[in-house]
N, C-alpha and C positions, 0 to 999 in steps of 0.2 A: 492511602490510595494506591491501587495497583500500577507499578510501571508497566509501560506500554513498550516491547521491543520494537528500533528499526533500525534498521542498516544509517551508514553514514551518506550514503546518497538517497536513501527516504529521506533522512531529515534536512538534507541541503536543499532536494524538490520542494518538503513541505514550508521550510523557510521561503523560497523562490517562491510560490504559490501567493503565500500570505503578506510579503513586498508588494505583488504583483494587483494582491487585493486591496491593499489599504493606500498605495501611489495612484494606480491608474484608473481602477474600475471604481472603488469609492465617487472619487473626483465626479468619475462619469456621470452617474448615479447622480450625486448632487445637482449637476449641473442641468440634470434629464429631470427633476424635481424643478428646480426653479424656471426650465423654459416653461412646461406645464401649467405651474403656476400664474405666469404671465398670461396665458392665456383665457384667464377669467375664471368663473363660475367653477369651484371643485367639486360640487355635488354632483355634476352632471362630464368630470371630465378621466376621460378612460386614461389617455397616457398618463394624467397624475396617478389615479391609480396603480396602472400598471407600473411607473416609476417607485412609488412606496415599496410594492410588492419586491421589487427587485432589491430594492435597498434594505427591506429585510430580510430575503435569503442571505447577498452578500454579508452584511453584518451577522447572521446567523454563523456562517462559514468562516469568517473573519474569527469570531468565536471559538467556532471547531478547531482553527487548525492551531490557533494559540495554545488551546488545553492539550490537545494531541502533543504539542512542544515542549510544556511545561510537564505534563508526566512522560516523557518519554525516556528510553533507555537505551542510549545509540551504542551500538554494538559495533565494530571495526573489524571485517571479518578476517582484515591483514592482523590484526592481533591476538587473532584465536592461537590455544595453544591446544588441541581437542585431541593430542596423538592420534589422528585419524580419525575419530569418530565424526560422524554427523552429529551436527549443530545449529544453533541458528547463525545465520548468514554463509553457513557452507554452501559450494557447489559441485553438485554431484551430477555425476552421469550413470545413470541407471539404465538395464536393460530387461523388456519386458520377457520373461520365461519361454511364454507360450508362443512368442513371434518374434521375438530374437531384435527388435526392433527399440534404437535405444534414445533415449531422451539427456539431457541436462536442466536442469533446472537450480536457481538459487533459491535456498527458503529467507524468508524475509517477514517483515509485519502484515500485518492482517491489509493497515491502506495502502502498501509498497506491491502488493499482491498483480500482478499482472500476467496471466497465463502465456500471451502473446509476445510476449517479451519474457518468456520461460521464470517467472516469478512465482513462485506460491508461496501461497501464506503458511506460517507455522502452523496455524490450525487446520490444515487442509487433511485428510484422511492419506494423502501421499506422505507430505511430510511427518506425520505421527507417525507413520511406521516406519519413517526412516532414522528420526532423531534415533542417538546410540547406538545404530548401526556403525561397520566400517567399513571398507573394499574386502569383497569377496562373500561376505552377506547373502543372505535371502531375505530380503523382506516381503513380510504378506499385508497387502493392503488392502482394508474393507472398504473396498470404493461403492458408490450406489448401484454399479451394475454388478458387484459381487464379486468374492475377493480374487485378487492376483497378485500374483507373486515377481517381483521384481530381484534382480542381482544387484548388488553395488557394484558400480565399472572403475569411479573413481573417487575421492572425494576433496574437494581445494579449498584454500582458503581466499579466494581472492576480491 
């Protein structure tokens, strides 16, 4: 089975998450099940259903995020040794060619991925044209409005 890359605070979120699910919201779920129940007749009662419904997303995800745990492949970006190069879990600071205008971002796993929080995913058309790169670079990227060329400004391990 293929390992699945993530940073060391992916998988302490996805840990946190999956605690979060099997302590609190389980419980909840249960509990939102059995008032339901009390109250009579379940062919005709919506909260039990909607409480089932809910209790198998959760346990669907409770699922997810175990298997995401168990294949995962936590990468420590403080112990990258990459002489410079771009990597997964580096962070670089790139500047766009054509408007001088410059970004940072950490690449990270496909569920760590949070643009808003300067995260992309490895698989992202940004990050494939930067893996292998180093500082001082031109990377060309085929992004879907069509390619641009980025500089490498810096690149860290942190």
């Amino acid at each position: 089975m293929q390992k699945n890359p993530l940073t060391v605070r992916g998988a302490q979120l996805l840990k946190e998450e999956l605690a979060h699910l099997k302590s609190v919201v389980r419980p909840e779920v249960i509990a939102a099940i059995a008032e339901a129940r009390s109250h009579g007749d379940l062919s005709e009662n919506a909260e039990y259903d909607a409480a089932k419904e809910r209790q198998a997303f959760i346990e669907g995800r409770i699922k997810e995020c175990e298997a995401k745990l168990a294949n995962a492949q936590i990468i420590n970006p403080l112990d990258i040794d990459a002489n410079g190069k771009i990597v997964f879990g580096a962070t670089v600071t790139i500047e766009d060619c054509d408007s001088a205008e410059q970004f940072t971002y950490q690449i990270v796993g496909e569920d760590e991925a949070d643009i808003k929080n300067n995260l992309i995913s490895v698989g992202s058309p940004i990050a494939r044209g930067l893996i292998g790169k180093e500082e001082g670079d031109v990377a060309e990227v085929l992004a879907p409005n069509g390619k641009r060329e980025y500089e490498i400004v810096e690149v860290k391990y942190i």
